[in-house]
Backbone of each chain as ProteinMPNN parsed JSONL, in Angstrom:
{"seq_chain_A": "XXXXXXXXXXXXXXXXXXXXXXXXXXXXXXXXXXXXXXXXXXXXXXXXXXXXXXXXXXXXXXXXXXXXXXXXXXXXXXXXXXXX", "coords_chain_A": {"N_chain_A": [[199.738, 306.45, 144.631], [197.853, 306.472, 141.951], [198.888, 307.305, 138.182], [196.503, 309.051, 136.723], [195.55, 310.205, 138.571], [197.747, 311.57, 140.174], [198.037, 313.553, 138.058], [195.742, 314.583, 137.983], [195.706, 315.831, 140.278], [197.084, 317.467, 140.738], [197.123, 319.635, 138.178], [194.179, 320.665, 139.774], [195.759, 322.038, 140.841], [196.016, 324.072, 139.774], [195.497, 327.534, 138.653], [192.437, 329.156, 137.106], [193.671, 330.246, 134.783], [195.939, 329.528, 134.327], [195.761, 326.414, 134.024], [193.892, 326.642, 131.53], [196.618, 327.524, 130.119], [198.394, 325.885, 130.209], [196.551, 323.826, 128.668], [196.697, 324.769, 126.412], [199.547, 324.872, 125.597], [199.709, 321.935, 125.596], [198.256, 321.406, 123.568], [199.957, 322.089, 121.519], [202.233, 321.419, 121.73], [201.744, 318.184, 121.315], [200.745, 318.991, 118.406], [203.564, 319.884, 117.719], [204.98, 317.571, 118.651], [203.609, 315.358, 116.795], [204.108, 316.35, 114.005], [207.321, 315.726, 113.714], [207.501, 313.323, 114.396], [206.184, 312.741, 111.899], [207.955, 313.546, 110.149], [210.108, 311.709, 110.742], [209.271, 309.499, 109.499], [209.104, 310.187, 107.144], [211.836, 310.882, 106.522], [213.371, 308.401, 106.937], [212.097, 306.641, 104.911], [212.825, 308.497, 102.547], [215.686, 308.379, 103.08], [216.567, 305.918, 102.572], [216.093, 306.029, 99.385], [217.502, 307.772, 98.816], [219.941, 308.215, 99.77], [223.083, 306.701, 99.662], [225.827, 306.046, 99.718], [228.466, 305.347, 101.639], [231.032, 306.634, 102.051], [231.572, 308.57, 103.306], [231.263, 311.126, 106.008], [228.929, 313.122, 105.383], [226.369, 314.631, 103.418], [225.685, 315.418, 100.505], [225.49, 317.863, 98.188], [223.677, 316.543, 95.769], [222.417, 314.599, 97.37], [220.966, 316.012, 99.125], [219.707, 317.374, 97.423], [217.864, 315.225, 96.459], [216.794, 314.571, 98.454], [214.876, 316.549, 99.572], [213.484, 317.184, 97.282], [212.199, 314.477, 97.402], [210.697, 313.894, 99.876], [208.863, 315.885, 98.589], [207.644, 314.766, 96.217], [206.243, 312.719, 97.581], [204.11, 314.078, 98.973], [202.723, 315.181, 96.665], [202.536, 312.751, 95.599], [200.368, 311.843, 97.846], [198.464, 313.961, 97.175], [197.85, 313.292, 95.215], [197.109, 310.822, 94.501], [194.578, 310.811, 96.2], [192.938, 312.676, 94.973], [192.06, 310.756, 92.995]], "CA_chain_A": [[198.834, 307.309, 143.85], [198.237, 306.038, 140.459], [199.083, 308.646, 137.428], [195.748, 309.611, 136.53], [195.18, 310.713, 140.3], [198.401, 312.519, 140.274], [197.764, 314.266, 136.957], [194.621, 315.272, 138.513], [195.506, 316.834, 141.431], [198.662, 318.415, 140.038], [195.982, 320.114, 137.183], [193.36, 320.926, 140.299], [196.183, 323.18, 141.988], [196.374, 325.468, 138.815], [194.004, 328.428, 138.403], [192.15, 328.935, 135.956], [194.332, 330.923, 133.234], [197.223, 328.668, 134.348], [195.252, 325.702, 133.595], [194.5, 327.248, 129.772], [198.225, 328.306, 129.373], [198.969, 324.017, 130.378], [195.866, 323.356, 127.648], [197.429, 325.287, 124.806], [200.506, 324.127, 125.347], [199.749, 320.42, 125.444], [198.042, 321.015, 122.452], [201.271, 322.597, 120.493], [203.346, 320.311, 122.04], [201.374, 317.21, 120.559], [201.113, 319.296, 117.069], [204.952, 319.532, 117.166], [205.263, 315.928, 118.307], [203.205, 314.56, 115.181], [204.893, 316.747, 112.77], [208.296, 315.575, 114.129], [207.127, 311.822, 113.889], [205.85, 312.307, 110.747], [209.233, 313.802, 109.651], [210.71, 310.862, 110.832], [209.081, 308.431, 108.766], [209.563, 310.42, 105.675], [212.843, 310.97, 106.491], [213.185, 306.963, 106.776], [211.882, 306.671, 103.472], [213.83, 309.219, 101.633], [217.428, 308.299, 103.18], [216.831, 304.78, 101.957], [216.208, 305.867, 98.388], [218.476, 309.303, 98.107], [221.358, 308.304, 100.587], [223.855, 305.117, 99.148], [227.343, 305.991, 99.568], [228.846, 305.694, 103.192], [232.622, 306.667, 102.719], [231.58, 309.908, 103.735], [229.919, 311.542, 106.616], [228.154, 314.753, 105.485], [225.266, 314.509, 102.304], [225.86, 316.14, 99.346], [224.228, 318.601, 96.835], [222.913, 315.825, 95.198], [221.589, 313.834, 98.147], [220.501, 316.818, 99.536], [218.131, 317.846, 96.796], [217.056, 314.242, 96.301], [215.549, 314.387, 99.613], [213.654, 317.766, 99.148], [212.464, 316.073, 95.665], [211.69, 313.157, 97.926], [209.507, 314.472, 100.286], [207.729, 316.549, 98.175], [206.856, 314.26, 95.711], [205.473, 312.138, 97.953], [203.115, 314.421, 99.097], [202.117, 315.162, 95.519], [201.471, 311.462, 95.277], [199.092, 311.728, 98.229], [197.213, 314.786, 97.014], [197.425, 312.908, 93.606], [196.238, 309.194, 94.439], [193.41, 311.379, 96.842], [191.885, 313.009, 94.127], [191.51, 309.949, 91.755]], "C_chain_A": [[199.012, 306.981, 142.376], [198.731, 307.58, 139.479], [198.106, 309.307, 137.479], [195.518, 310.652, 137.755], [196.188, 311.857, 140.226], [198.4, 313.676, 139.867], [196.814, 315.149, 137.732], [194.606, 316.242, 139.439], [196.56, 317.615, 141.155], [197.732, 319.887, 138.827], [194.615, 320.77, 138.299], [194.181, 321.948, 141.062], [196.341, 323.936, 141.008], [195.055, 326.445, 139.133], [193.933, 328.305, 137.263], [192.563, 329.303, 134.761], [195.473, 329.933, 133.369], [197.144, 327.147, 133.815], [194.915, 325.589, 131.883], [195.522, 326.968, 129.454], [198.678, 326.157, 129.453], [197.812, 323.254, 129.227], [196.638, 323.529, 126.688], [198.408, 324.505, 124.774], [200.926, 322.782, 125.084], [199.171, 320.418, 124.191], [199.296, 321.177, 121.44], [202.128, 321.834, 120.475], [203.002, 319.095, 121.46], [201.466, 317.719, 119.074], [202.694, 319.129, 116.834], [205.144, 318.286, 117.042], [205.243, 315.332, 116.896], [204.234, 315.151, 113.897], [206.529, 315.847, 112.879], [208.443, 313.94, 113.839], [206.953, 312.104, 112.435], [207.381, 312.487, 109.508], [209.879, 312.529, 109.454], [210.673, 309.997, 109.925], [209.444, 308.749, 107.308], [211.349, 310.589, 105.585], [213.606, 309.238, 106.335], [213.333, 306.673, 105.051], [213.094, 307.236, 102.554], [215.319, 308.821, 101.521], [217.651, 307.075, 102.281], [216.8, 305.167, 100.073], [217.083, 307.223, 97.84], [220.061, 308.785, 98.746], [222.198, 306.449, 100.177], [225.286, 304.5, 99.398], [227.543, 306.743, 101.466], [230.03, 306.025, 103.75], [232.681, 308.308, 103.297], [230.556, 310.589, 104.576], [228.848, 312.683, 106.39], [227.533, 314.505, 103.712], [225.696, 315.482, 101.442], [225.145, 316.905, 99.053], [223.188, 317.444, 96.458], [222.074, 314.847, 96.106], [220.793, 314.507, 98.946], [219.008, 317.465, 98.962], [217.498, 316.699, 96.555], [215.728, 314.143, 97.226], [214.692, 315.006, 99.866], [212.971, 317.302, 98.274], [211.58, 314.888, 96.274], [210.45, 313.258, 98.804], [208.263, 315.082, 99.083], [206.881, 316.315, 96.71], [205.818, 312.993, 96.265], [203.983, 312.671, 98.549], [202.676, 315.151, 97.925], [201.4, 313.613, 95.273], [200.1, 311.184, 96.014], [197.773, 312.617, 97.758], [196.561, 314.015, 95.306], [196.033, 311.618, 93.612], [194.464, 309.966, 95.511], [192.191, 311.852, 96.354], [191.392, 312.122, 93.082], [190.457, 309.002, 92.115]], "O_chain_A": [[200.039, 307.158, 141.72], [198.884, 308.687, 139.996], [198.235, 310.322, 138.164], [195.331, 311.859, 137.601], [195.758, 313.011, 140.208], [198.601, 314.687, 140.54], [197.097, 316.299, 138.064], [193.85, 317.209, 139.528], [196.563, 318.707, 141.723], [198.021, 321.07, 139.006], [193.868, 321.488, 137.633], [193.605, 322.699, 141.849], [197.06, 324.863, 141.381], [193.984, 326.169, 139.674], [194.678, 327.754, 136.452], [192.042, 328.873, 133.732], [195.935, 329.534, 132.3], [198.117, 326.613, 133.282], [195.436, 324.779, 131.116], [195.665, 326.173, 128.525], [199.231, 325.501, 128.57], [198.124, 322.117, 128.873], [197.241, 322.624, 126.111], [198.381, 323.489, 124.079], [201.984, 322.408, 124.579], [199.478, 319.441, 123.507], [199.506, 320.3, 120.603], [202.79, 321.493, 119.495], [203.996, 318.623, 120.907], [202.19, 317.037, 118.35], [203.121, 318.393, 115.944], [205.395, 317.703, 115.988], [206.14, 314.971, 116.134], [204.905, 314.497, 113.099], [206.796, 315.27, 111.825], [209.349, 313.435, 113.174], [207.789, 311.544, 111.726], [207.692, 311.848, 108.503], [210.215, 312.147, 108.333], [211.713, 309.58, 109.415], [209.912, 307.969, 106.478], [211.959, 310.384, 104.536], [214.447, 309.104, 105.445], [214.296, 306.552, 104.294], [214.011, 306.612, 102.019], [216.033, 308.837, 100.519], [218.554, 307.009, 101.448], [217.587, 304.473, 99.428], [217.24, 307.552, 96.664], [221.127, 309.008, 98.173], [221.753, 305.34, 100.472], [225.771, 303.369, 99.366], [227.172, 307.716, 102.122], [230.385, 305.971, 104.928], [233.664, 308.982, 103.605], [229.377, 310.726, 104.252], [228.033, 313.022, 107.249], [228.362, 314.206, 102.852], [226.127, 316.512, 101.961], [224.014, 316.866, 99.537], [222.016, 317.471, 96.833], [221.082, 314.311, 95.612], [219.909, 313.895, 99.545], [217.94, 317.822, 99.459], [216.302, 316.918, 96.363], [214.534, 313.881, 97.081], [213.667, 314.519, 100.344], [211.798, 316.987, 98.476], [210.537, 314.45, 95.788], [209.36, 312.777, 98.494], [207.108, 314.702, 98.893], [206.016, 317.01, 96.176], [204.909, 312.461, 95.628], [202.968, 311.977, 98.609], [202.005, 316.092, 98.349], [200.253, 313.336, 94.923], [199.096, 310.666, 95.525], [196.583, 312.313, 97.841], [195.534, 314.109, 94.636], [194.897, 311.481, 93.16], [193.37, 309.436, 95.317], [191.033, 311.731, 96.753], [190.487, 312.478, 92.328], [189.933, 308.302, 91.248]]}, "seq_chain_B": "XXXXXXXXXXXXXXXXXXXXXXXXXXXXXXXXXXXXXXXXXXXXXXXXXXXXXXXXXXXXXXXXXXXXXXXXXXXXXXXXXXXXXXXXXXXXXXXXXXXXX", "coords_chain_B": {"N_chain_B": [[204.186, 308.498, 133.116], [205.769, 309.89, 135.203], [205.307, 312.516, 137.574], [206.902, 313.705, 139.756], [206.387, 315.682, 141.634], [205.414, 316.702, 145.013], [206.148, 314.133, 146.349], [206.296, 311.698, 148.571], [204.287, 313.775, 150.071], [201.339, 315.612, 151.518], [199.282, 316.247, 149.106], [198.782, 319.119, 148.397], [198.283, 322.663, 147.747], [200.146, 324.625, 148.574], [202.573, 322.798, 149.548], [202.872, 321.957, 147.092], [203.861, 324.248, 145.524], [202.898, 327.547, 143.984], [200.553, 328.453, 141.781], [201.308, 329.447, 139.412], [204.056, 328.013, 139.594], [203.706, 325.677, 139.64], [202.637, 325.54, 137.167], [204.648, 326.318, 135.319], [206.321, 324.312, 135.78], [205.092, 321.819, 135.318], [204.887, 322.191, 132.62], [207.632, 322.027, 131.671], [208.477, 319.631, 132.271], [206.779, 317.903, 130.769], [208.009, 318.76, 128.192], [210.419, 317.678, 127.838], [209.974, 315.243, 128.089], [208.731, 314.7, 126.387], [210.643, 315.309, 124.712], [212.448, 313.71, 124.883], [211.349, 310.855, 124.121], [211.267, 311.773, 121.752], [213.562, 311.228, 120.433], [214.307, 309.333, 121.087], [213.36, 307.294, 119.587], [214.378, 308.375, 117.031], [216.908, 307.234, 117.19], [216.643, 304.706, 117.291], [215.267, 304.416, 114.804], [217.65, 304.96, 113.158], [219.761, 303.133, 113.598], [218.341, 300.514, 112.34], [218.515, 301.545, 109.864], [220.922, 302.05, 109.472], [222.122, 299.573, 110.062], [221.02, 297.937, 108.159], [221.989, 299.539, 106.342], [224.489, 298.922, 106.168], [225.889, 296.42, 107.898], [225.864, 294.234, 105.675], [226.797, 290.97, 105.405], [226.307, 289.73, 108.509], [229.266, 289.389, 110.606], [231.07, 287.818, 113.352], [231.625, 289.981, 115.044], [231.449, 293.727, 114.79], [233.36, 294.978, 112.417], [236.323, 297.471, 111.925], [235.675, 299.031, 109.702], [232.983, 298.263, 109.387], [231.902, 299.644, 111.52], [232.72, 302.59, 111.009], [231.083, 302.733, 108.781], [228.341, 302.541, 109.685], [228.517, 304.77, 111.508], [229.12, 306.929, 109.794], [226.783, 306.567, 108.198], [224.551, 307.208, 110.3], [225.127, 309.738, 110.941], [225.014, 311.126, 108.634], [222.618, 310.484, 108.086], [220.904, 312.074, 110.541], [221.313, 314.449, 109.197], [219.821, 314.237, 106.547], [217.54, 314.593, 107.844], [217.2, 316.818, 108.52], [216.934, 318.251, 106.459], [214.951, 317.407, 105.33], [212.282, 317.509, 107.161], [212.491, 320.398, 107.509], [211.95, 320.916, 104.358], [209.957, 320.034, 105.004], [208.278, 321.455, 106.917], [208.047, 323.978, 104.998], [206.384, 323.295, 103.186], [203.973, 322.818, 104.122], [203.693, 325.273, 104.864], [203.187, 326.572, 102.296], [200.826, 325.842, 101.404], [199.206, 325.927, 103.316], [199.279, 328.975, 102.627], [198.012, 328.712, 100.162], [195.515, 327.707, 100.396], [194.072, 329.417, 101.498], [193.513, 331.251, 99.707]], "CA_chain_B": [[205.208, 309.784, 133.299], [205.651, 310.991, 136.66], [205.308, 314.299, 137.835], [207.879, 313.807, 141.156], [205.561, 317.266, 142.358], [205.3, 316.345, 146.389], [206.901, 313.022, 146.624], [205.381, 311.665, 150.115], [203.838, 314.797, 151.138], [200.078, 315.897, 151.074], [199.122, 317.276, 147.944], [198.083, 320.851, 148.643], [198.459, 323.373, 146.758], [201.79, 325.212, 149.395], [203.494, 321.563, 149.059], [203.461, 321.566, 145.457], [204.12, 325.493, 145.156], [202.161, 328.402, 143.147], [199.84, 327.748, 140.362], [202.505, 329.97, 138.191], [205.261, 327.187, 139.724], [203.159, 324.002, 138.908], [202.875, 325.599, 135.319], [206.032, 326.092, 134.599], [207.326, 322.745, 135.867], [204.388, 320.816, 134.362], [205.345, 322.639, 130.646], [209.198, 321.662, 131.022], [208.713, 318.407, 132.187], [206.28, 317.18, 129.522], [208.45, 319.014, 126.972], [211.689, 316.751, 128.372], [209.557, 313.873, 128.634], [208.176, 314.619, 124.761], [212.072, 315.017, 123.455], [213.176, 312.093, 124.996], [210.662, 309.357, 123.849], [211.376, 312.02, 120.156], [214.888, 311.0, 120.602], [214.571, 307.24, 120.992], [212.71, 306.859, 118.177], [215.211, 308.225, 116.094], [218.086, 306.839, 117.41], [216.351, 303.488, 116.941], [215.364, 304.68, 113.221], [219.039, 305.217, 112.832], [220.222, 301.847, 113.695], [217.869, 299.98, 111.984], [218.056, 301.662, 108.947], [222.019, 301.568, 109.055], [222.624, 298.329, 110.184], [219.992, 297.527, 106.772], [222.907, 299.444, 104.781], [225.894, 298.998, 106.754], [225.704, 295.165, 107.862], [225.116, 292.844, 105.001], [226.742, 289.873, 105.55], [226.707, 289.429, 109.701], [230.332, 288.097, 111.151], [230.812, 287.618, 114.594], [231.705, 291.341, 115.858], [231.61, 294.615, 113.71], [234.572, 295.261, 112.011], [236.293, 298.687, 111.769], [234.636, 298.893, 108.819], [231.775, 298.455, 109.706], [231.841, 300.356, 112.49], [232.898, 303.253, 110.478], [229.926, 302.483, 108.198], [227.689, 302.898, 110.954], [229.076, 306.215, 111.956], [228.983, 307.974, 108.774], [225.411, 306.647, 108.101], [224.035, 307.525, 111.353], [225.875, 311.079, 110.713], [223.865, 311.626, 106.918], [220.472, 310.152, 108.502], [220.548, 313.107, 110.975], [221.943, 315.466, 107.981], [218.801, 313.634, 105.83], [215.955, 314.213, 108.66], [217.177, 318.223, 109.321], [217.259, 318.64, 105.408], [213.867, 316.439, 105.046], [211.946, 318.623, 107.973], [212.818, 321.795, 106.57], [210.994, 320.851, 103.378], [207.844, 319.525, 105.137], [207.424, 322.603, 107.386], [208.205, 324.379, 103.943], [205.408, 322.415, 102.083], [202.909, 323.166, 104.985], [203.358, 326.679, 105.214], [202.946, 327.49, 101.184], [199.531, 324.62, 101.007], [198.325, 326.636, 103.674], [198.991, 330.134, 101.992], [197.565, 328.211, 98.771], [194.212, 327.286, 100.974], [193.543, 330.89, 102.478], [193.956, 332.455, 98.543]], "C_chain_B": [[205.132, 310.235, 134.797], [206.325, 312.008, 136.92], [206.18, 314.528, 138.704], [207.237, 315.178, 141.831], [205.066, 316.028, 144.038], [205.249, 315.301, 146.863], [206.662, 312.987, 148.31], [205.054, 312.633, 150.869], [202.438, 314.517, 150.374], [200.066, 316.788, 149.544], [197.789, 318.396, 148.454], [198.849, 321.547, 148.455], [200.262, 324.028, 147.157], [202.27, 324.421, 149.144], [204.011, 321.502, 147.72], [204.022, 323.609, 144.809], [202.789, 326.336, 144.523], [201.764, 327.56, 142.493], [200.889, 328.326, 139.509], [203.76, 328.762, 138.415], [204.199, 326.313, 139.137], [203.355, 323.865, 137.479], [203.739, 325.016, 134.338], [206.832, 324.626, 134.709], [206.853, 321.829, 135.036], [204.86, 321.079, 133.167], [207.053, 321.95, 130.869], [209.506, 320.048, 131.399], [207.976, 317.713, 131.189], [207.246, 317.239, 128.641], [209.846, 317.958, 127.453], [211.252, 316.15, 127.876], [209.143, 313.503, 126.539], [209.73, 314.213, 124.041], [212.5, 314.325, 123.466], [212.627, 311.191, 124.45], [211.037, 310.66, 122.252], [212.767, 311.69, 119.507], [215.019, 309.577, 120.305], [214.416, 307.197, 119.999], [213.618, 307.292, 117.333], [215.647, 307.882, 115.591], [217.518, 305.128, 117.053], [216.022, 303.612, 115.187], [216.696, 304.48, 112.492], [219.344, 303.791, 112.599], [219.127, 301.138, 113.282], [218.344, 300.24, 110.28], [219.886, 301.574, 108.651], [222.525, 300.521, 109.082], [221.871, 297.423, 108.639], [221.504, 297.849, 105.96], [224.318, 298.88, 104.961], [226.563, 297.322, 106.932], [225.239, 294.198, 106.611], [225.376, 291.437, 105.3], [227.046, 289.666, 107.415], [228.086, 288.44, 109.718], [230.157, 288.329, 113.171], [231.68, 289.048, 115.865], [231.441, 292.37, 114.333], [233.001, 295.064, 114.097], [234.916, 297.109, 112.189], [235.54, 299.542, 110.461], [233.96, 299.785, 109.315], [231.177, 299.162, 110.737], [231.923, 302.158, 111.853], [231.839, 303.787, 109.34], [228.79, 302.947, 108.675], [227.599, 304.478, 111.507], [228.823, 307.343, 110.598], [227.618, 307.727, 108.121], [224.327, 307.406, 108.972], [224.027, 309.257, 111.391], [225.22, 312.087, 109.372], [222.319, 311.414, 107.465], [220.493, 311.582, 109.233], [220.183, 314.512, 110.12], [220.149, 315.662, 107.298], [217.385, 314.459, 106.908], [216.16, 316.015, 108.625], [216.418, 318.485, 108.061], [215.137, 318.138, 105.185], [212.171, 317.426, 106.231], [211.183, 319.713, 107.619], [211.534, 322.018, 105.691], [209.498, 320.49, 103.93], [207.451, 320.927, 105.7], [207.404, 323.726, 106.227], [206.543, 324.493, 103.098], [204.005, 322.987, 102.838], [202.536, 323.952, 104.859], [202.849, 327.09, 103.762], [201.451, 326.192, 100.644], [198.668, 325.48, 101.826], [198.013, 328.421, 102.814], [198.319, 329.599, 100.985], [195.855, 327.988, 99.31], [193.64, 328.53, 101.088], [193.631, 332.016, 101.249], [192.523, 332.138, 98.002]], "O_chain_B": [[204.267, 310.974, 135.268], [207.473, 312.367, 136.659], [206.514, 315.713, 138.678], [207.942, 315.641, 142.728], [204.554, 314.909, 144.013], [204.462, 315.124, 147.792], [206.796, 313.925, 149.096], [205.313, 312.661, 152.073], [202.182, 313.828, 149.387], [200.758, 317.726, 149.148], [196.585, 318.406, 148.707], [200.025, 321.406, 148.792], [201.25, 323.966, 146.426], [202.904, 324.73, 148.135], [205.113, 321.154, 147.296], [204.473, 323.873, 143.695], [201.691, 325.783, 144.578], [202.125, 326.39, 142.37], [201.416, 327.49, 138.775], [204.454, 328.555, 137.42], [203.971, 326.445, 137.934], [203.82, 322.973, 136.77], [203.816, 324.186, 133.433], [207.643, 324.075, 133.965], [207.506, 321.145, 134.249], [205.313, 320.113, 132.551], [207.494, 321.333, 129.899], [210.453, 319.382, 130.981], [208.606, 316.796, 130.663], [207.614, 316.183, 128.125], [209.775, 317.228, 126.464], [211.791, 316.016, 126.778], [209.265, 312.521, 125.808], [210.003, 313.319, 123.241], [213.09, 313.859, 122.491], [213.458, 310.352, 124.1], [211.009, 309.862, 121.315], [213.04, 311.85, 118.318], [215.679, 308.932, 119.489], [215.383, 307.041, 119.254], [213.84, 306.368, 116.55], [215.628, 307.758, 114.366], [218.335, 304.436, 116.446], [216.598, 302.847, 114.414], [216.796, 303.919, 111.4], [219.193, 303.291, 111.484], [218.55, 300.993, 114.36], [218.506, 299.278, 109.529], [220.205, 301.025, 107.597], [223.401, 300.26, 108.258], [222.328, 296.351, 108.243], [222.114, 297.044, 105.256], [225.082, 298.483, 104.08], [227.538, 296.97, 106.266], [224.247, 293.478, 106.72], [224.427, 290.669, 105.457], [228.231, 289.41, 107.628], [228.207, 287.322, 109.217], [229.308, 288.862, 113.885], [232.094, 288.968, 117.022], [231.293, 291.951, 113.185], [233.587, 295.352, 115.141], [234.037, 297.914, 112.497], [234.947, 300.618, 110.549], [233.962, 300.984, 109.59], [229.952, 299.264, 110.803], [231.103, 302.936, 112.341], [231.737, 304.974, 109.027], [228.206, 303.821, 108.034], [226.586, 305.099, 111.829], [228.34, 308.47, 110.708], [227.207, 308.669, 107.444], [223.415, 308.078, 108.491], [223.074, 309.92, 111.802], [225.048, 313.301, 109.257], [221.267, 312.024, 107.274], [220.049, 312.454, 108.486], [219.259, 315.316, 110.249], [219.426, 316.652, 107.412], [216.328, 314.79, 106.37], [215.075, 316.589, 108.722], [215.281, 318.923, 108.233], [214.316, 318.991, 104.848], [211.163, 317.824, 105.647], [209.989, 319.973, 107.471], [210.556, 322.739, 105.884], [208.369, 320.624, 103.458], [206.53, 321.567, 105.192], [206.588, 324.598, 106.527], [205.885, 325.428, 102.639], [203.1, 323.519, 102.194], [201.323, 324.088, 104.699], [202.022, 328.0, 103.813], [201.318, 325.856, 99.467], [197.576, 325.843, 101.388], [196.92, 328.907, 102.521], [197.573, 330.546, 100.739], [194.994, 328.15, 98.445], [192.489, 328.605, 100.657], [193.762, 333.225, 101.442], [192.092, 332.73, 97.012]]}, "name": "protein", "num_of_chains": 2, "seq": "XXXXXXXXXXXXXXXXXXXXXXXXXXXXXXXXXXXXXXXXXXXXXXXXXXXXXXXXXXXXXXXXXXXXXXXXXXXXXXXXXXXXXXXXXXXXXXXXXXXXXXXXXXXXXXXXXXXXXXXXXXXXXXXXXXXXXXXXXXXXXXXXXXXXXXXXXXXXXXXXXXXXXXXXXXXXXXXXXXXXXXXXX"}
């Protein structure tokens, strides 16, 4: 039984509010996903230009707020470069 | 992704249980199936991005070092991503109050 098939008939034994409640949730569950990815990449980003020093395992004050600063000027740059 | 729901039996509806059972199984196995492939990706983020700071000159094993290097990078990236997060769902929530004013 390929997936699609499975999917299908797995999704044809719900009723119909149970079917909903497995909509919503696939949608929330993809919203978290993306956010979670998107974290990632900024998080990527940021470590490389806030995080430098490796004799120690646990981030500092100062690497700590870099990376809040870091994020959230990058999404100033997008709302910036968006509006020009 | 497979569902393992009635593994060589007929699919009908008693085989695979309630519609309230299918639910619930379908919701906790996606959500597994979501954290794990949100997991890899990390963990591959991780090691890429430490072996970038940790590794510069390749020898022919990692040293304690470097091993140690590794470990306390890997250990701040997580630190970095909770801290990094935070601020986005932060950023979200006061863009949207800023939209809806």
């Amino acid at each position: 039984m390929s997936e699609a098939n499975a999917m299908e008939s797995v999704l044809s034994a719900l009723n119909e509010g149970d079917r909903a409640e497995v909509a919503k949730f696939m949608k929330e569950e993809q919203a978290r996903a993306n956010m979670n990815s998107t974290s990632q990449e900024f998080t990527d980003m940021c470590f490389k230009t806030c995080v430098k020093n490796f004799r120690s395992d646990t981030i500092d004050n100062t690497e700590a707020t870099c990376a809040a600063n870091c994020i959230n000027r990058f999404l100033d740059t997008n709302v910036f470069v968006f509006s020009k | 992704m497979a569902f393992g729901f009635g593994k060589g039996t007929e699919s009908s509806s008693s085989a695979l249980g309630s519609s309230a059972d299918i639910r619930d199984r379908l919701k906790k196995q996606v959500q597994q199936e979501i954290q794990t492939s949100q997991a890899t990706a990390l963990i591959s983020k991780i090691s890429r991005s430490c072996y970038s700071s940790c590794i510069v000159d390749p020898q022919s094993s990692l040293s304690a070092a470097d091993q140690e290097c590794i470990q306390n990078c890997s250990s701040k990236f997580l630190q970095t991503f909770s801290v990094v997060s935070k601020e986005y769902v932060t950023r979200l929530q006061s863009e949207k109050r800023n939209l809806s004013q």
